[in-house]
FIDRENGU-847391 format. One line per field, with one value per residue: z, x, y of N, C-alpha, C in turn; residue number from 1. Coordinates in nm, 3 decimals. Atoms other than C-alpha are relative to their C-alpha. Layout:
n_up <- (Z_...)
n_east <- (X_...)
n_north <- (Y_...)
ca_up <- (Z_...)
ca_east <- (X_...)
ca_north <- (Y_...)
c_up <- (Z_...)
c_east <- (X_...)
c_north <- (Y_...)
n <- (NUM_...)
This chain:
n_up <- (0.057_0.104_-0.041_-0.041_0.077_0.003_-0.121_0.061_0.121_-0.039_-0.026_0.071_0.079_-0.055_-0.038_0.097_-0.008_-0.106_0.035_0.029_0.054_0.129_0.038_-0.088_0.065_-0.104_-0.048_-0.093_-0.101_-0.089_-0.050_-0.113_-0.131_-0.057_0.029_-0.102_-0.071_0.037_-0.128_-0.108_0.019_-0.072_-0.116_-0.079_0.000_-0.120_-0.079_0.032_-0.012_-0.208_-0.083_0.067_-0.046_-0.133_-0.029_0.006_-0.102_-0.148_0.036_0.066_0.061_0.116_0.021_-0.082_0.092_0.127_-0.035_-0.029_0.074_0.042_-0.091_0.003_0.110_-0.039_-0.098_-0.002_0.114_-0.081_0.018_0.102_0.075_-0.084_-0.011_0.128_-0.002_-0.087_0.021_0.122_0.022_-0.012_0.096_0.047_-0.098_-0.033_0.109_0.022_-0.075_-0.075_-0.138_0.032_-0.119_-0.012_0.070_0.105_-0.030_0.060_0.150_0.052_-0.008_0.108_0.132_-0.014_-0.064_0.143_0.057_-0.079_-0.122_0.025_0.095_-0.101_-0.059_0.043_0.008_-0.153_-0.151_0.063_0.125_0.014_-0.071_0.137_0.038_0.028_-0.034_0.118_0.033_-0.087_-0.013_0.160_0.016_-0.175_-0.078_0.062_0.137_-0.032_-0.119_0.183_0.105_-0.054_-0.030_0.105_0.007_-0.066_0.067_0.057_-0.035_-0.090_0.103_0.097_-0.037_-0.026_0.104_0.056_-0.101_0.044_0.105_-0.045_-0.070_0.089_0.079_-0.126_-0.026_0.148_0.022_-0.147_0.065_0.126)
n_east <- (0.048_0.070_0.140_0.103_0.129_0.102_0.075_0.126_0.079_0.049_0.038_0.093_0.077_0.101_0.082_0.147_0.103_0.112_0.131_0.029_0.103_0.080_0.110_0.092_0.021_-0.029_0.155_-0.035_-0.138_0.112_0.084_-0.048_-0.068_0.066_0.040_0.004_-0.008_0.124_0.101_-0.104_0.005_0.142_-0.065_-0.080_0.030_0.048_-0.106_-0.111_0.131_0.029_-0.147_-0.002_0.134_-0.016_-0.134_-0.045_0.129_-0.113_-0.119_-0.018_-0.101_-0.072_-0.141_0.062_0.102_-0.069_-0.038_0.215_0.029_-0.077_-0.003_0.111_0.001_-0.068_0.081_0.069_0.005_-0.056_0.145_0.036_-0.090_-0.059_0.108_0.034_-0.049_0.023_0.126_-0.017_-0.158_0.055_0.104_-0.090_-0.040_0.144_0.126_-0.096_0.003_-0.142_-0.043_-0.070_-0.008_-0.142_-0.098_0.119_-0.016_-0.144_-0.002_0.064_0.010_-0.109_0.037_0.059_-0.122_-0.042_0.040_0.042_-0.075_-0.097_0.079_0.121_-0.053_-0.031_0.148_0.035_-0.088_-0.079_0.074_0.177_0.023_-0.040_0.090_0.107_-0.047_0.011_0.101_0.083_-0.059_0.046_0.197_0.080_-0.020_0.042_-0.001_-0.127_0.008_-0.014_-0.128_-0.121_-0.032_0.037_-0.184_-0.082_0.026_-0.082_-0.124_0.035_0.036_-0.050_-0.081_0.103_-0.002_-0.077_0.002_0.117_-0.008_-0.159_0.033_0.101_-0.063_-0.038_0.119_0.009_-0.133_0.030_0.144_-0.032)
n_north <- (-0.124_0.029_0.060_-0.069_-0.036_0.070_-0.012_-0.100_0.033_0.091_-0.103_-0.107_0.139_0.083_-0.093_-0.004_0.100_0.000_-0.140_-0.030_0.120_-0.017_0.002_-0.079_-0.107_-0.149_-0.003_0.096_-0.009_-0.067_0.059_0.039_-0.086_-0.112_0.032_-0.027_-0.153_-0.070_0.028_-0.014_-0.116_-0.031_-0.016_-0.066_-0.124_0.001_-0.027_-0.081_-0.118_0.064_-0.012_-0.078_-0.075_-0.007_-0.132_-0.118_-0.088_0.018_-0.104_-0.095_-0.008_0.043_0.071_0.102_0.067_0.079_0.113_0.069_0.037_0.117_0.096_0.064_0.052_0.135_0.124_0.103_0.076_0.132_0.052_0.069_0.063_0.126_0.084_0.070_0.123_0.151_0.090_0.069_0.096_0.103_0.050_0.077_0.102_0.077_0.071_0.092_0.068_-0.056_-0.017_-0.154_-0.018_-0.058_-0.024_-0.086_-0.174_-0.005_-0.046_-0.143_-0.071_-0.039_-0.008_-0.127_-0.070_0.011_-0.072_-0.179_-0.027_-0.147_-0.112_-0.063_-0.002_-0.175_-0.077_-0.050_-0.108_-0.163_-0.091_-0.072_-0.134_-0.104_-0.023_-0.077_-0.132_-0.122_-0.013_-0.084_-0.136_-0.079_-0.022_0.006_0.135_0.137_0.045_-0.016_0.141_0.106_-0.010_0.068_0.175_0.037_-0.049_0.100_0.120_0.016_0.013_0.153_0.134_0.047_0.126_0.077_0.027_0.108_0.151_0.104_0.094_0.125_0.133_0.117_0.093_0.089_0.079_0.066_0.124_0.149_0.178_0.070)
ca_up <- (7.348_7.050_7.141_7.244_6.894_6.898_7.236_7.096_6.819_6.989_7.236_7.008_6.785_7.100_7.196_6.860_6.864_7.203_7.073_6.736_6.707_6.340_6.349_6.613_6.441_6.629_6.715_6.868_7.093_7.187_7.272_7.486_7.693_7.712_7.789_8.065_8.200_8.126_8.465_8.691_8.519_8.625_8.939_9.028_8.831_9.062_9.353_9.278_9.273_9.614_9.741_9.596_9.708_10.057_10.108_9.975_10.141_10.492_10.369_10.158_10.017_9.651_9.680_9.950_9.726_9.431_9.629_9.797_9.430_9.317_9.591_9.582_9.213_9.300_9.556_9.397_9.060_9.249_9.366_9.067_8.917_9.239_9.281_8.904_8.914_9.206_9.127_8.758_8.876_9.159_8.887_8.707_8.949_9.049_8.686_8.651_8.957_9.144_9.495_9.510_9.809_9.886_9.622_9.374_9.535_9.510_9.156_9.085_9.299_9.124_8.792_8.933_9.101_8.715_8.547_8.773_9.037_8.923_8.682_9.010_9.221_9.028_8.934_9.268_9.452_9.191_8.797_8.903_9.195_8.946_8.711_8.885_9.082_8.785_8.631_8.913_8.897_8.498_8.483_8.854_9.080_8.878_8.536_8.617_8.844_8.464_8.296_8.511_8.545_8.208_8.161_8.411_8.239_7.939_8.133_8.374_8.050_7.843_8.082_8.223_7.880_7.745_8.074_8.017_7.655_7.785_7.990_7.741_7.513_7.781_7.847_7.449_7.432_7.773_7.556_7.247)
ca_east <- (29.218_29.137_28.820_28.688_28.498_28.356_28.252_28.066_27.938_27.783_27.599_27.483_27.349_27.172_27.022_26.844_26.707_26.551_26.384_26.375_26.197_26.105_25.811_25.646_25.506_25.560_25.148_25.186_25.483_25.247_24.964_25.141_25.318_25.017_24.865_25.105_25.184_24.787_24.618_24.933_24.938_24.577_24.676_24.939_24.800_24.531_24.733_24.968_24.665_24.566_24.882_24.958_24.606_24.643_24.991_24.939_24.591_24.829_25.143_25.099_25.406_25.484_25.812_25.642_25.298_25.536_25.699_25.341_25.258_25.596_25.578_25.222_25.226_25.522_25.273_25.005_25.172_25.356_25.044_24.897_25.189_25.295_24.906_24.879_25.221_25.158_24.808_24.912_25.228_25.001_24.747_25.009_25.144_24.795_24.652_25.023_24.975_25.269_25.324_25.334_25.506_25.850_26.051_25.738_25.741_26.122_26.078_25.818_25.959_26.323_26.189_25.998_26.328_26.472_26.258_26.175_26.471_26.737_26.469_26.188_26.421_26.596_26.227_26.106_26.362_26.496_26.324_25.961_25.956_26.181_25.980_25.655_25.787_25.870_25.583_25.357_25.570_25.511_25.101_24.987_24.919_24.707_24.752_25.146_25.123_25.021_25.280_25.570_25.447_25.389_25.804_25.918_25.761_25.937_26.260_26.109_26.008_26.291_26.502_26.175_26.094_26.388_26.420_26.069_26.167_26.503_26.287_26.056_26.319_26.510_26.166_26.151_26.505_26.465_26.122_26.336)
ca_north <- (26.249_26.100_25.933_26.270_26.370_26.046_26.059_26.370_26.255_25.948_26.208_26.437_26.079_25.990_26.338_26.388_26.020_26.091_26.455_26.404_26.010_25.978_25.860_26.097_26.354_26.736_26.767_26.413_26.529_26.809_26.638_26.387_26.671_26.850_26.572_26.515_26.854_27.029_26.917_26.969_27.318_27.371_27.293_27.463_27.793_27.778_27.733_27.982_28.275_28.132_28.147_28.476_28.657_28.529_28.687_28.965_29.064_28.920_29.134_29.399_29.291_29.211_29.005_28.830_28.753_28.675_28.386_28.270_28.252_28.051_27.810_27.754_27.694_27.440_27.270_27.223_27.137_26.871_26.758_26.665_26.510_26.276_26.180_26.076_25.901_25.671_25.583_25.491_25.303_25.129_25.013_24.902_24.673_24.562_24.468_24.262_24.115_24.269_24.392_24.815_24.855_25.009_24.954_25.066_25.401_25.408_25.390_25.670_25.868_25.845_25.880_26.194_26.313_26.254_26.448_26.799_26.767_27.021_27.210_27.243_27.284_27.658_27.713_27.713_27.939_28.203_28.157_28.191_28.422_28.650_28.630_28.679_28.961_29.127_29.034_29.187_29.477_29.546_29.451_29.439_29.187_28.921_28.936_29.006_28.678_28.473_28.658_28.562_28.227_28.169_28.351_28.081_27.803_27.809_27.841_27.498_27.281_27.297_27.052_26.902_26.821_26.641_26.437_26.298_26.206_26.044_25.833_25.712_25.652_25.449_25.259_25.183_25.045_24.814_24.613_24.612)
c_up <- (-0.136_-0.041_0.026_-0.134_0.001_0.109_-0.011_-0.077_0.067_0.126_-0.054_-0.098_0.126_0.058_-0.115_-0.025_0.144_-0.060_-0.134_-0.065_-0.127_-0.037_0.105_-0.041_0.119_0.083_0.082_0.096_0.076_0.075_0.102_0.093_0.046_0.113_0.219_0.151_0.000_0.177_0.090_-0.039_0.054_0.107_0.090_-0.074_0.141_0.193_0.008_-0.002_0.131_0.105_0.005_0.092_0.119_0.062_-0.003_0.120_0.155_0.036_-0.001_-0.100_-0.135_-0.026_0.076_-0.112_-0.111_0.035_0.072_-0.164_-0.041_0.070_0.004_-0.130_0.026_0.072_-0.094_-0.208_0.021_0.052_-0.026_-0.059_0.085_-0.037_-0.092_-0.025_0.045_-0.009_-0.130_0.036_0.098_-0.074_-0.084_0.073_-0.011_-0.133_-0.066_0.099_0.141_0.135_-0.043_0.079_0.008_-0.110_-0.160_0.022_0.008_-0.118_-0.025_0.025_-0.043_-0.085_0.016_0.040_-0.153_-0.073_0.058_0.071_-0.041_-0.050_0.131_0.117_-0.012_-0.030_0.126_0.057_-0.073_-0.123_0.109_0.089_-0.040_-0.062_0.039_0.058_-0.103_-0.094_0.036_-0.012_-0.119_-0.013_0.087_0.046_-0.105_-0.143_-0.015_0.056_-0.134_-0.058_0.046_-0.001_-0.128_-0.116_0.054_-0.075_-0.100_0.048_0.028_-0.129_-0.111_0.049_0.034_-0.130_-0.067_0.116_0.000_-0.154_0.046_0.074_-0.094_-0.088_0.066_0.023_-0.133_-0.030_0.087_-0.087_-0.110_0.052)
c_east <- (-0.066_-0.134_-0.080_-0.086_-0.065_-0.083_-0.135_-0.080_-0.161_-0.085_-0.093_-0.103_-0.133_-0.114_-0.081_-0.025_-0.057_-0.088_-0.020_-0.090_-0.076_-0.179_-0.125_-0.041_0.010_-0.153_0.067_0.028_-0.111_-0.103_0.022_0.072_-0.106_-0.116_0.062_0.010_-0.182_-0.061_0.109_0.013_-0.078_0.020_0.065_-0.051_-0.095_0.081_0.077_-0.088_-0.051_0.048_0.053_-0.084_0.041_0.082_-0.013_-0.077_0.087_0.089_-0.006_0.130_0.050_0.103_-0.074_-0.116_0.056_0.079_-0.086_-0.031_0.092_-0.055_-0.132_-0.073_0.093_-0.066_-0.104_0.001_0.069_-0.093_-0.050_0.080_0.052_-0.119_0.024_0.102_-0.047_-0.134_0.019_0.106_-0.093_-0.116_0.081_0.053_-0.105_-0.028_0.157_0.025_0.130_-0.055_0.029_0.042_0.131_0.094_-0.088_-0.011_0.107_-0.004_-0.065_0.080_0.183_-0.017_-0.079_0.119_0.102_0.014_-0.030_0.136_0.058_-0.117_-0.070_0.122_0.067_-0.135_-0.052_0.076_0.098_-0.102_-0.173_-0.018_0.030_-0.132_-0.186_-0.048_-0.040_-0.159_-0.131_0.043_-0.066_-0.160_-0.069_-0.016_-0.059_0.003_0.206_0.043_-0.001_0.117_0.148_-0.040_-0.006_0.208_0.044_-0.037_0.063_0.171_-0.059_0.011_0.121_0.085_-0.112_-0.046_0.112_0.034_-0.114_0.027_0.094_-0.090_-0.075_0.101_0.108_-0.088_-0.014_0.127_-0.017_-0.110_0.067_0.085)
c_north <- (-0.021_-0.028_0.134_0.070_-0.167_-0.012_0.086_-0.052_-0.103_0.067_0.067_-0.102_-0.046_0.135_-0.020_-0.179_-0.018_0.105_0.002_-0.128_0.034_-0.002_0.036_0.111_0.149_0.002_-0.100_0.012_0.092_-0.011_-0.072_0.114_0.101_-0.112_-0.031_0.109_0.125_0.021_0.045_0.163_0.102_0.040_0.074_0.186_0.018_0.006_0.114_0.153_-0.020_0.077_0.117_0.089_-0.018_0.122_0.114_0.080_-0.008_0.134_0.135_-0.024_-0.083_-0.140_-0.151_-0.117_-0.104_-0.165_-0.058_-0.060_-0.150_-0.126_-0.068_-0.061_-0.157_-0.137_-0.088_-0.067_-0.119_-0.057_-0.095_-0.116_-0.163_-0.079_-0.137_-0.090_-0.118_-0.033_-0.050_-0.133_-0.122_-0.121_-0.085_-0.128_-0.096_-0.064_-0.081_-0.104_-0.010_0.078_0.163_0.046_0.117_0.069_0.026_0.133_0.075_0.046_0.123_0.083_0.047_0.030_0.120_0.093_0.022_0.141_0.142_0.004_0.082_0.132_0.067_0.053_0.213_0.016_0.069_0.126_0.125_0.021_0.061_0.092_0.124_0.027_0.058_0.117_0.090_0.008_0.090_0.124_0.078_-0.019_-0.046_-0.153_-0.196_-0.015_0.035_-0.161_-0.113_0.037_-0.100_-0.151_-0.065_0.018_-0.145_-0.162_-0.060_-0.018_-0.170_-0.096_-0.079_-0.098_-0.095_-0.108_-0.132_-0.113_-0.088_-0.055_-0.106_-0.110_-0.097_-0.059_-0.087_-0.126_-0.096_-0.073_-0.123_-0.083_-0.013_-0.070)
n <- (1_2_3_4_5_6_7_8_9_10_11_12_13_14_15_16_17_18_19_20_21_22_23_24_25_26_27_28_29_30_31_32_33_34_35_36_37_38_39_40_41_42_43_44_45_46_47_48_49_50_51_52_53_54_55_56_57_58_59_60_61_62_63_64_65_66_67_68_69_70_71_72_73_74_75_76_77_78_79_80_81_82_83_84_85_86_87_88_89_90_91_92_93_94_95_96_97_98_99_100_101_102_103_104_105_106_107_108_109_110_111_112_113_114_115_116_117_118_119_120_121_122_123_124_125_126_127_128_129_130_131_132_133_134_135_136_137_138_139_140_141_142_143_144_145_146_147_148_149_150_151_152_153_154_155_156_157_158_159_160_161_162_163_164_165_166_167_168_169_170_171_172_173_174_175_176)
């Protein structure tokens, strides 16, 4: 029992040196996350208005559209994000002279399962359809459809977020 404030301590020491890296300035941090999240955003907004429109014009039904939207935001921001992994990770391989086979697509796609799995996972199938339900509800179908997704986002990023730092700073200990 004793051990358990240090346990803390040592924890809370290693959280803020993953999010708060000295010498990364805040912009910086921004830039890289916009940098990697921007295009997959694109993406899946698009998508997600698609997906959305279809339904509804199909439907008629709201709840329905609002989860057309989620889900089709989910698609095609997943998408983006797998593509751009596995063509960076095979390039990688390739310009080291490595083999990208099996246990190369293993990796990405753990290190993708890392970073989104729990977060995409409640995004997908309760925050964002919530949200863009309600959203649709309070300022109609398409500018309701941004709101909520723009609501759910902030929920999605803030674990998304610190699991992509944890990895880099993971990545930066392993070359030191």
């Amino acid at each position: 029992m004793s051990d358990e404030p240090e346990l803390h301590l040592e924890k809370s020491a290693a959280i803020t040196a993953i999010v708060e890296q000295p010498n990364v300035r805040p912009l910086a941090k921004a830039v890289q996350w916009l940098s990697r999240y921007g295009l997959a955003e694109c993406g899946g907004l698009a998508c997600a208005l698609l997906a959305s429109f279809l339904v509804r014009r199909a439907t008629g039904n709201a709840i329905a559209a609002a989860y057309a939207g989620a889900w089709g935001e989910s698609i095609g921001y997943a998408a983006v994000v797998v593509t751009r992994d596995f063509v960076a990770a095979r390039r990688a391989a390739h310009a080291t002279q490595r083999q990208f086979g099996v246990r190369g697509a293993g990796g990405v796609l753990a290190e993708l399962l890392t970073e989104f799995g729990p977060a995409g996972v409640l995004d997908t199938f309760v925050t964002r359809p919530f949200a863009m339900a309600l959203g649709a509800r309070m300022f109609g179908p398409q500018l309701g459809l941004i709101a909520g997704k723009f609501a759910a986002d902030v929920v999605f990023y803030v674990p998304v977020i610190f699991m992509y730092e944890r990895k880099k700073h993971r990545r930066r200990s392993a070359r030191s």
